[in-house]
N, C-alpha and C positions, 0 to 999 in steps of 0.2 A: 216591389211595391213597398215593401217596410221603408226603405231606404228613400224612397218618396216621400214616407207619409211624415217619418222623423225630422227629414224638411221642411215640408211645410208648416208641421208642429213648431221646429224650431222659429222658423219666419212668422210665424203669426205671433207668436210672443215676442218676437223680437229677444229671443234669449241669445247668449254666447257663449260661447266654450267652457265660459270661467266658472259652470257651474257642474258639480259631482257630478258625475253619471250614476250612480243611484238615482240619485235626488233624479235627472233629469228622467231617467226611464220610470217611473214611480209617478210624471206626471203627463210623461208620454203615453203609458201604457192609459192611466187614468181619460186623458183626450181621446186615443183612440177608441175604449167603448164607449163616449159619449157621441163621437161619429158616428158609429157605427146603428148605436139606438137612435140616431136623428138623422139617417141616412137619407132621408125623403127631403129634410129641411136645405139640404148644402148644394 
């Protein structure tokens, strides 16, 4: 499931590789509770 979800993260931003992984998990993590509180809207 993570590995799905970081996908699609990745694909909707249309981000690429060339950016930290900090940074990326910091706005990963950040999208996934906002999934997660709008779970009914998606």
């Amino acid at each position: 499931m993570y590995k799905k979800s970081m996908h699609l993260f990745v694909e909707h931003y249309e981000m690429e590789e060339v950016m930290q992984e900090e940074t990326l998990m910091r706005a990963f993590q950040r999208w996934r509770k906002l999934v997660r509180e709008n779970k009914n809207s998606y």
